[in-house]
PDB file of N, H, CA, C and O in Angstrom:
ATOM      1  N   UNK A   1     -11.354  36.021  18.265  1.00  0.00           N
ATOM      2  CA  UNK A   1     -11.694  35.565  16.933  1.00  0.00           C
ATOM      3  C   UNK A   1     -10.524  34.821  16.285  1.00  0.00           C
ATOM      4  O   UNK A   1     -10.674  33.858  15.534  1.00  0.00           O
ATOM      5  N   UNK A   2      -9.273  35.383  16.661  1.00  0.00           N
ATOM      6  H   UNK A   2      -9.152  36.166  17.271  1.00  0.00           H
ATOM      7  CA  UNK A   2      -8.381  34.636  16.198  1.00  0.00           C
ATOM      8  C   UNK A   2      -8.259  33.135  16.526  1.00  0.00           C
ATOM      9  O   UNK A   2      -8.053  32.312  15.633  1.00  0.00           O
ATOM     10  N   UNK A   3      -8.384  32.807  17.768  1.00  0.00           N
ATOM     11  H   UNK A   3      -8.551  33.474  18.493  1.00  0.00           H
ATOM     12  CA  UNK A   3      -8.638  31.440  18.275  1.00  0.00           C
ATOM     13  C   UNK A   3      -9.444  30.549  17.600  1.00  0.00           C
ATOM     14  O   UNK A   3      -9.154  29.353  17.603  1.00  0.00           O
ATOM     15  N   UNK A   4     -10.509  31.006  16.966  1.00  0.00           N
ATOM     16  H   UNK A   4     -10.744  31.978  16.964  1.00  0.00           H
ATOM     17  CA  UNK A   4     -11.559  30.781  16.389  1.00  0.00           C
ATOM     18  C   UNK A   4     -10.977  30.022  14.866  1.00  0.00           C
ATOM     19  O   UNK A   4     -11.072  28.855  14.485  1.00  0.00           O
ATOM     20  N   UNK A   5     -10.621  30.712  14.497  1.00  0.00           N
ATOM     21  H   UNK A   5     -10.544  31.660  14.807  1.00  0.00           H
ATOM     22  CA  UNK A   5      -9.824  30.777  13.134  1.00  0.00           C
ATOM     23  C   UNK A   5      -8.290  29.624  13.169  1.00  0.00           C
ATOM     24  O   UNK A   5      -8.022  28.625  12.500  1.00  0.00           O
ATOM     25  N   UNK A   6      -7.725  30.167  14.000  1.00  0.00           N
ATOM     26  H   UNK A   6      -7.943  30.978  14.543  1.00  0.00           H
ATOM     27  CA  UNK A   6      -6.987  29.042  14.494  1.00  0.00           C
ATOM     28  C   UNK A   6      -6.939  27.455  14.579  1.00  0.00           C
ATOM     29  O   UNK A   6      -6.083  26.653  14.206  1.00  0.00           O
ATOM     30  N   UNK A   7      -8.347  27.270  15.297  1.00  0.00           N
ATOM     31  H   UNK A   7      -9.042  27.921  15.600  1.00  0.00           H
ATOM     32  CA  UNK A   7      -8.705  25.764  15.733  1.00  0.00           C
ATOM     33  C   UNK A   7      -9.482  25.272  14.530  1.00  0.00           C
ATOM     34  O   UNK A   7      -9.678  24.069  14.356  1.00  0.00           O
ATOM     35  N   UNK A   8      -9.965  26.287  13.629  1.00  0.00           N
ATOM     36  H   UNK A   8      -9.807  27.264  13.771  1.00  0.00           H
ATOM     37  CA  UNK A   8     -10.985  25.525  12.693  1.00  0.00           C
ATOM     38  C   UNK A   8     -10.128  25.337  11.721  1.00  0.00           C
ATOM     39  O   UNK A   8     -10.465  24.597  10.796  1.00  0.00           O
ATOM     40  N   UNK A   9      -8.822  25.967  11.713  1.00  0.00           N
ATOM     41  H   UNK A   9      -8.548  26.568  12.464  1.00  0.00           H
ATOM     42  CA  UNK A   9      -7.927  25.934  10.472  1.00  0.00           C
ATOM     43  C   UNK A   9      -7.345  24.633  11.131  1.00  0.00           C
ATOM     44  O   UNK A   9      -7.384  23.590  10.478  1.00  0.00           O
ATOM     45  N   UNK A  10      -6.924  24.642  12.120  1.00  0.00           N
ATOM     46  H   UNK A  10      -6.892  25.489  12.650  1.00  0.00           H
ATOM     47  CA  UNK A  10      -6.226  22.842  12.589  1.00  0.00           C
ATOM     48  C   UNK A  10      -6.987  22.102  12.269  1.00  0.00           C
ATOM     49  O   UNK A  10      -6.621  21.243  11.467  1.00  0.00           O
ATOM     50  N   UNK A  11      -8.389  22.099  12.752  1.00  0.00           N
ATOM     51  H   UNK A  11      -8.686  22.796  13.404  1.00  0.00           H
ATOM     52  CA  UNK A  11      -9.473  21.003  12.439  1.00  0.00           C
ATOM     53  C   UNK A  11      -9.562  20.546  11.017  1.00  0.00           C
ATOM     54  O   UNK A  11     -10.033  19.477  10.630  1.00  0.00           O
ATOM     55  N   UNK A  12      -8.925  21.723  10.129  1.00  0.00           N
ATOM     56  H   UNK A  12      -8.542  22.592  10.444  1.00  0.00           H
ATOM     57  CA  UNK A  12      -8.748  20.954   8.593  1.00  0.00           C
ATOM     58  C   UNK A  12      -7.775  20.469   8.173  1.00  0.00           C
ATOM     59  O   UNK A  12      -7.649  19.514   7.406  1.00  0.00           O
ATOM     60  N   UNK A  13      -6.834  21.271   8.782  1.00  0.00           N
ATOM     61  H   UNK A  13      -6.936  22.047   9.405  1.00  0.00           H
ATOM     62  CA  UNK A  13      -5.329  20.537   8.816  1.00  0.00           C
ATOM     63  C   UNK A  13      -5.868  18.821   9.086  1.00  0.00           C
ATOM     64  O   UNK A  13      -6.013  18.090   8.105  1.00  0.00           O
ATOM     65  N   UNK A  14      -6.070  18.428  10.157  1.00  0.00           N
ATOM     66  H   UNK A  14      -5.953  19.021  10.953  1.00  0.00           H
ATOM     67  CA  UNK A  14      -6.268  17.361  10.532  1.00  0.00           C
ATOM     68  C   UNK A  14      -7.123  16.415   9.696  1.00  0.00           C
ATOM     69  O   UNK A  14      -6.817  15.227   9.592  1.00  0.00           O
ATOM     70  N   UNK A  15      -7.728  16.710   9.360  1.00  0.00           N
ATOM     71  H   UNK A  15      -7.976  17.675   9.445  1.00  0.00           H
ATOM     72  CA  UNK A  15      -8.556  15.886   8.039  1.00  0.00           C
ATOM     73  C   UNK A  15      -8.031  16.006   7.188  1.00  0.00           C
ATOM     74  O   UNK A  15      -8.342  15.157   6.353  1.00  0.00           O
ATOM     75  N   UNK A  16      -7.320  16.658   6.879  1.00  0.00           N
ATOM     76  H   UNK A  16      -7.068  17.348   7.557  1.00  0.00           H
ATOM     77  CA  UNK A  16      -6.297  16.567   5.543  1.00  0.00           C
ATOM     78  C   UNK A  16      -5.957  15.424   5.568  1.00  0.00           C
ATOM     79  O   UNK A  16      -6.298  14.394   4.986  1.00  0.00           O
ATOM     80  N   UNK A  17      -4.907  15.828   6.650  1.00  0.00           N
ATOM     81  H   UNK A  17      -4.630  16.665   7.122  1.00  0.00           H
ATOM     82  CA  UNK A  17      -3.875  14.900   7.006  1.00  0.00           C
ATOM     83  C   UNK A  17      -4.362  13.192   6.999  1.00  0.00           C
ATOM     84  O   UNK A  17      -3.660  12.306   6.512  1.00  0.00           O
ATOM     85  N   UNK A  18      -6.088  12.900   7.828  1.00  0.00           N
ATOM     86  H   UNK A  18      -6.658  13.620   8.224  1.00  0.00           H
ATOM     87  CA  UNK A  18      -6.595  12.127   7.777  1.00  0.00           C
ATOM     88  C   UNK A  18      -6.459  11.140   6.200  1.00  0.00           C
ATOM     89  O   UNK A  18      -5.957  10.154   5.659  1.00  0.00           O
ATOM     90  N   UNK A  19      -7.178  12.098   6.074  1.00  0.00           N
ATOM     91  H   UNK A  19      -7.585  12.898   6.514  1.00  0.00           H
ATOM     92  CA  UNK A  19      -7.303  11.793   4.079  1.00  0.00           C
ATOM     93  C   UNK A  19      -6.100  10.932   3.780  1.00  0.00           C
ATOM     94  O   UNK A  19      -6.228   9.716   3.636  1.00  0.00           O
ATOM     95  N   UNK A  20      -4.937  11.539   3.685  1.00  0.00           N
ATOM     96  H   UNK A  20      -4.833  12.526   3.803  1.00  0.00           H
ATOM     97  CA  UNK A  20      -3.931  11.708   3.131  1.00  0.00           C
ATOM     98  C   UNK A  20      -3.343  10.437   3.412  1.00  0.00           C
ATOM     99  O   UNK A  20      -2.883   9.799   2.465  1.00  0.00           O
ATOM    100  N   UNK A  21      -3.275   9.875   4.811  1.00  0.00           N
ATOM    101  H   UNK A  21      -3.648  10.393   5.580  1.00  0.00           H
ATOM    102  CA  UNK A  21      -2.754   8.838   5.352  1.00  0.00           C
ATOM    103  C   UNK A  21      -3.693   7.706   5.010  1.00  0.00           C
ATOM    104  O   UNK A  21      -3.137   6.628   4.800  1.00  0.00           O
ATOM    105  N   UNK A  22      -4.961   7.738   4.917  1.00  0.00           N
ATOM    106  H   UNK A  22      -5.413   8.613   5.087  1.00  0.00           H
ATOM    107  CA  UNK A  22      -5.360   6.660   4.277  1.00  0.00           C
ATOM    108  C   UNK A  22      -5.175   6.202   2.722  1.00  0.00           C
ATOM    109  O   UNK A  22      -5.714   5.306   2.072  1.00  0.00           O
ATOM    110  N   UNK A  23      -3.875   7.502   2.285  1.00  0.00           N
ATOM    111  H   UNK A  23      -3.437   8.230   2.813  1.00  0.00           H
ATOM    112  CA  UNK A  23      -3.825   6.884   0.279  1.00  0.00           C
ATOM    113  C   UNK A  23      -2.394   6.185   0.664  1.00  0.00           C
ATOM    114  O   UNK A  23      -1.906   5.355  -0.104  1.00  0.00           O
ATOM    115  N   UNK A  24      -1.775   6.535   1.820  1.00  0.00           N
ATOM    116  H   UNK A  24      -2.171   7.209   2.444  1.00  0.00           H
ATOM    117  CA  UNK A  24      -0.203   6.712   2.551  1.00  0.00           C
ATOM    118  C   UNK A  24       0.400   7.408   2.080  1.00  0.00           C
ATOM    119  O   UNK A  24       1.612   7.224   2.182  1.00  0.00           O
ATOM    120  N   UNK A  25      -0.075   8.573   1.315  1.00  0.00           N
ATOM    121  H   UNK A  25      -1.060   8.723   1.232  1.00  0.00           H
ATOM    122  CA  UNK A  25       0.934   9.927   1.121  1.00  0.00           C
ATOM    123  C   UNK A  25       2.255   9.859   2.240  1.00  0.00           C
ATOM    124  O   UNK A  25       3.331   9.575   1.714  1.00  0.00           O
ATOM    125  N   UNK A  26       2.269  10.088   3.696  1.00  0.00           N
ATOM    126  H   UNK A  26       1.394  10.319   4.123  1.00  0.00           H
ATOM    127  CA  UNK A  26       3.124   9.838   4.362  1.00  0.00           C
ATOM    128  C   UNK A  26       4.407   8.840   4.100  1.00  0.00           C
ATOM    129  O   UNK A  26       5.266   8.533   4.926  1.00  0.00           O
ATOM    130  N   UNK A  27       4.320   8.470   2.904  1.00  0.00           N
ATOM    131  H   UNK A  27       3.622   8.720   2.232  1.00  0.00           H
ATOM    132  CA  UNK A  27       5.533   7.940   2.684  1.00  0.00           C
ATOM    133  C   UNK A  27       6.301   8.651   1.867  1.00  0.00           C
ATOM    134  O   UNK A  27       7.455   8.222   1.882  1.00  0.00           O
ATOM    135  N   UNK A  28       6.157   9.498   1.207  1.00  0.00           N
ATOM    136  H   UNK A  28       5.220   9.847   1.194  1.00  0.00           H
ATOM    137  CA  UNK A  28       6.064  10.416  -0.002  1.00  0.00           C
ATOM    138  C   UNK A  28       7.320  11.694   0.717  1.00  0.00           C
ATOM    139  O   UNK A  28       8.307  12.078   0.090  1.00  0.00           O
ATOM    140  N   UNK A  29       7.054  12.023   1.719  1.00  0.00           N
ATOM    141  H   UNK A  29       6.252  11.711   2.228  1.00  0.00           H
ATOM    142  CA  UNK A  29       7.505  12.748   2.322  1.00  0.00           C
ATOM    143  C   UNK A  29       8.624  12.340   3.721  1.00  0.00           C
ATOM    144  O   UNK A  29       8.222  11.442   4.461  1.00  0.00           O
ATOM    145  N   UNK A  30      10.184  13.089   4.102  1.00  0.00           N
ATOM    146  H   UNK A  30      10.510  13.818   3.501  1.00  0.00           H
ATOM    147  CA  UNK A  30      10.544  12.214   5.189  1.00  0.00           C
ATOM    148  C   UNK A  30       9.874  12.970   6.278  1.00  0.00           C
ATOM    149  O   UNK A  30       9.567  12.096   7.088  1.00  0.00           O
ATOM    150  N   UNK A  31       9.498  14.066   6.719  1.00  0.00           N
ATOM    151  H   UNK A  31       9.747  14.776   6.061  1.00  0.00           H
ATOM    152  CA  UNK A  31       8.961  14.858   7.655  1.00  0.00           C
ATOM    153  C   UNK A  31       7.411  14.315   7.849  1.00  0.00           C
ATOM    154  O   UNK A  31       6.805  14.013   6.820  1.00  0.00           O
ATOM    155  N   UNK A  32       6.688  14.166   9.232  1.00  0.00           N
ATOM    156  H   UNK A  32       7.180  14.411  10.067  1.00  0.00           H
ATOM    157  CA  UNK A  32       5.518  14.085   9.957  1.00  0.00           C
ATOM    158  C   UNK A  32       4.812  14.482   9.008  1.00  0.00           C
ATOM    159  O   UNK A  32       5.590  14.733   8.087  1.00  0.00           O
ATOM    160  N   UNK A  33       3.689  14.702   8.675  1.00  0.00           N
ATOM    161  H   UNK A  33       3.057  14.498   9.423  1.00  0.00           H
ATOM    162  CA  UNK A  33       2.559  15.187   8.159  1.00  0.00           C
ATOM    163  C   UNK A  33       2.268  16.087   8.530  1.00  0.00           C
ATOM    164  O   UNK A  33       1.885  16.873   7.663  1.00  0.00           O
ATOM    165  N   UNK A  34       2.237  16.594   9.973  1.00  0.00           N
ATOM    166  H   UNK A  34       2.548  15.955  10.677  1.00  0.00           H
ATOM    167  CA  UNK A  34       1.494  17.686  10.957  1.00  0.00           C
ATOM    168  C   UNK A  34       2.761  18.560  10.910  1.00  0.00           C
ATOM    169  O   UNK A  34       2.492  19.709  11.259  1.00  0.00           O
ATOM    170  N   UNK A  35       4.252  18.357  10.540  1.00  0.00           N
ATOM    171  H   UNK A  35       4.470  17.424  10.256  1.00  0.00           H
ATOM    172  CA  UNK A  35       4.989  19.179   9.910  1.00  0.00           C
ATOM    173  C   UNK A  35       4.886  20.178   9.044  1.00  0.00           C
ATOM    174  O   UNK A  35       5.354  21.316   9.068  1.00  0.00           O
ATOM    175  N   UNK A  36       4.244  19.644   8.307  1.00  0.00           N
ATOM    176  H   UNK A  36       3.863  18.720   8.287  1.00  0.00           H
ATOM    177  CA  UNK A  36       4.108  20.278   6.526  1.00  0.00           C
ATOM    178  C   UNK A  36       3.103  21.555   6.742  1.00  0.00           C
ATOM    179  O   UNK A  36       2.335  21.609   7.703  1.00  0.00           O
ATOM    180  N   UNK A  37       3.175  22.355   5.957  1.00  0.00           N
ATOM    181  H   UNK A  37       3.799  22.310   5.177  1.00  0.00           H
ATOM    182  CA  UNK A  37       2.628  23.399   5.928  1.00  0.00           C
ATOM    183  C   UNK A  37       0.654  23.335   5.115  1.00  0.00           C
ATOM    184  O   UNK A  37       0.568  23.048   3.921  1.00  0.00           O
ATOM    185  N   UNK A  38      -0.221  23.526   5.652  1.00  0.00           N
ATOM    186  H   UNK A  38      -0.151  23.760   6.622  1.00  0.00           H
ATOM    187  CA  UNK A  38      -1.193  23.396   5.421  1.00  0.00           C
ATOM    188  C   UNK A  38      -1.459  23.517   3.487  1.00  0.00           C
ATOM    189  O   UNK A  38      -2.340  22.873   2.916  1.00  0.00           O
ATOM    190  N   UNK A  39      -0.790  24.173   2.990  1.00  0.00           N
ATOM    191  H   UNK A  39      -0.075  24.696   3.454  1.00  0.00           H
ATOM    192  CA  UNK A  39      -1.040  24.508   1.826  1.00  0.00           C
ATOM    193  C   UNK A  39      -0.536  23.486   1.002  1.00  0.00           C
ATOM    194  O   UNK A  39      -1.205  23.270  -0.009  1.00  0.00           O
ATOM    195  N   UNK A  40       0.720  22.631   1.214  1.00  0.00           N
ATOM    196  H   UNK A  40       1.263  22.807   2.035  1.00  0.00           H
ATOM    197  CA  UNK A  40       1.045  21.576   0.956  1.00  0.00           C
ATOM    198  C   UNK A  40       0.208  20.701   0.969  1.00  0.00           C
ATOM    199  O   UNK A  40       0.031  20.114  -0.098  1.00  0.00           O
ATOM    200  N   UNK A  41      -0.623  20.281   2.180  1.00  0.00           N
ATOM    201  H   UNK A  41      -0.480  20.758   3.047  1.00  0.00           H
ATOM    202  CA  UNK A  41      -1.380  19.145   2.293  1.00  0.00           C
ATOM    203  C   UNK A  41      -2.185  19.264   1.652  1.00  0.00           C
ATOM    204  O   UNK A  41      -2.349  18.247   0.978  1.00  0.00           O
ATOM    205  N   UNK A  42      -3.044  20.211   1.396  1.00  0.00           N
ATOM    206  H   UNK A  42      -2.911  21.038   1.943  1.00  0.00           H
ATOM    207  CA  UNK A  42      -4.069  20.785   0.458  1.00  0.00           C
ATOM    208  C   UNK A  42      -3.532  19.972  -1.083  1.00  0.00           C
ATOM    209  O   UNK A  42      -4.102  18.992  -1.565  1.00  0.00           O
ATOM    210  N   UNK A  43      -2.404  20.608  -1.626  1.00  0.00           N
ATOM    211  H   UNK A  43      -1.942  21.403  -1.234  1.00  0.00           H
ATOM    212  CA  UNK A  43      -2.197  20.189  -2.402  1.00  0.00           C
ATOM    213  C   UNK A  43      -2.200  19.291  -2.910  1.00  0.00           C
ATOM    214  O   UNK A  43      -2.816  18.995  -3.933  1.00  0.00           O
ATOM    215  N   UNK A  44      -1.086  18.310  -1.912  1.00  0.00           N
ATOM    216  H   UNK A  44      -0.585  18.551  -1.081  1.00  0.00           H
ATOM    217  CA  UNK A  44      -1.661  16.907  -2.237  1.00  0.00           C
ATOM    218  C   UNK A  44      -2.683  15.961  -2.467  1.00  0.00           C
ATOM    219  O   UNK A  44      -2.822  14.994  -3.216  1.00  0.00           O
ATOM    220  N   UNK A  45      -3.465  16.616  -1.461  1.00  0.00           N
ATOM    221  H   UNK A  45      -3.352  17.402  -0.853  1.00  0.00           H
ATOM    222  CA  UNK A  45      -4.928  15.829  -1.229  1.00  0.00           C
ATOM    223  C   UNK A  45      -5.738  16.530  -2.958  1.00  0.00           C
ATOM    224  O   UNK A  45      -6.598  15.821  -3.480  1.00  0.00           O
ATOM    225  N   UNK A  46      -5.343  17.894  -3.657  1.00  0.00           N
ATOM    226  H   UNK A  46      -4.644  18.470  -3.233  1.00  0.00           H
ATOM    227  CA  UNK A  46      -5.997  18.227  -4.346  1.00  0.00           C
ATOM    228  C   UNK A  46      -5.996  16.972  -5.400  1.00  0.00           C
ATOM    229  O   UNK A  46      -6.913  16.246  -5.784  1.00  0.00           O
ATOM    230  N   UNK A  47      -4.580  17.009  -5.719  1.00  0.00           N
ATOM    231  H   UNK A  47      -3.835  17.599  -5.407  1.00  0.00           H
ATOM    232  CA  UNK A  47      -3.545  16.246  -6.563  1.00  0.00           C
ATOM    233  C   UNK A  47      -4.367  14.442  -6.364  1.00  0.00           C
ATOM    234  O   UNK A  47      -4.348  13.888  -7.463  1.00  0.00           O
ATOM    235  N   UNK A  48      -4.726  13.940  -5.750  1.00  0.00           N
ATOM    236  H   UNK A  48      -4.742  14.390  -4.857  1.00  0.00           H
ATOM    237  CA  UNK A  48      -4.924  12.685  -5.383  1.00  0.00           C
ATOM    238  C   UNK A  48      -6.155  12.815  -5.872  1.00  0.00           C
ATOM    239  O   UNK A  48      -6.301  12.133  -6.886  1.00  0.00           O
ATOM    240  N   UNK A  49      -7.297  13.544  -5.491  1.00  0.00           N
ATOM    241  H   UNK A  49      -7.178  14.098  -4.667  1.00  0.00           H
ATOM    242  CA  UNK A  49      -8.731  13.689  -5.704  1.00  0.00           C
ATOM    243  C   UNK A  49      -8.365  13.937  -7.177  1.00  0.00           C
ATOM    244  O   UNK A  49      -8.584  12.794  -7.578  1.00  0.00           O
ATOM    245  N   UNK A  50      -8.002  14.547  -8.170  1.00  0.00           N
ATOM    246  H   UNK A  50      -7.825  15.475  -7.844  1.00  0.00           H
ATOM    247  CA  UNK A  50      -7.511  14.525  -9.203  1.00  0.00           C
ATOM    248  C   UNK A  50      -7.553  12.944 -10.005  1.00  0.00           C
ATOM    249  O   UNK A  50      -8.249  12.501 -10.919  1.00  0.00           O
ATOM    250  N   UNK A  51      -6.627  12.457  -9.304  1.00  0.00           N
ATOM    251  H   UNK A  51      -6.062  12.817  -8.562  1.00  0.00           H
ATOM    252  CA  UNK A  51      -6.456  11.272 -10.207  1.00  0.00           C
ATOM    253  C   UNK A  51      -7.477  10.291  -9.504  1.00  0.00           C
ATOM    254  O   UNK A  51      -7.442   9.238 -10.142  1.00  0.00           O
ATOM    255  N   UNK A  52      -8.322  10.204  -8.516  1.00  0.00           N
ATOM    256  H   UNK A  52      -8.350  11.059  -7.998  1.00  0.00           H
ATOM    257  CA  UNK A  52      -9.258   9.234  -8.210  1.00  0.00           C
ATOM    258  C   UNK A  52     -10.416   9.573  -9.408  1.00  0.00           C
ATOM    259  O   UNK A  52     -11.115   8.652  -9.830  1.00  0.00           O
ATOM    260  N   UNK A  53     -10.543  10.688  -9.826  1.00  0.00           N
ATOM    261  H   UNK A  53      -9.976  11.437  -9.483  1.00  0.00           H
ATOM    262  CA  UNK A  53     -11.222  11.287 -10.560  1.00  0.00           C
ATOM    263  C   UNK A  53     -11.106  10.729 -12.053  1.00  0.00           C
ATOM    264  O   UNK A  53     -12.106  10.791 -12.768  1.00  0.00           O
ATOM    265  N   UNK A  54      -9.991  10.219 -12.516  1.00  0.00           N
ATOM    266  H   UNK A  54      -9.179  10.169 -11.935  1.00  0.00           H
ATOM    267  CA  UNK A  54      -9.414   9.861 -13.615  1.00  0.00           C
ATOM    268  C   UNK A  54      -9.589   8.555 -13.586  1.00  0.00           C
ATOM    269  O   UNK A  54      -9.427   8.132 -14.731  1.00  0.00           O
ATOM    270  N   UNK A  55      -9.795   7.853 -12.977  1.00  0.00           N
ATOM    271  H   UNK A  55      -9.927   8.197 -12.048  1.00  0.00           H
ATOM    272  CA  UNK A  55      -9.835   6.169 -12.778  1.00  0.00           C
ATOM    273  C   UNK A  55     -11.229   6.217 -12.990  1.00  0.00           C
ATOM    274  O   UNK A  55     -11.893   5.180 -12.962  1.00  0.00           O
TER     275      UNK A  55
END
């Protein structure tokens, strides 16, 4: 089950990350993307959906 949990938690990691690189967050930061700690990316991506929201 852990495996389970594991791969579906990467699988969001990865769309995060997706997301993220299409606003180029990745510049924002000097470390990889797939570095960063999942809760971070979250964040950001929260933070962005935020202000697309505002426009």
């Amino acid at each position: 089950m852990n495996a389970q949990l594991s791969t579906k938690g990467e699988a969001k990691k990865e769309e995060l990350i997706q997301e993220l690189l299409k606003f180029g967050i990745f510049k924002k930061y000097n470390k990889q993307l797939y570095e960063l700690p999942i809760v971070v990316l979250q964040k950001e991506f929260n933070h962005l959906r935020g202000e697309l929201k505002n426009v």
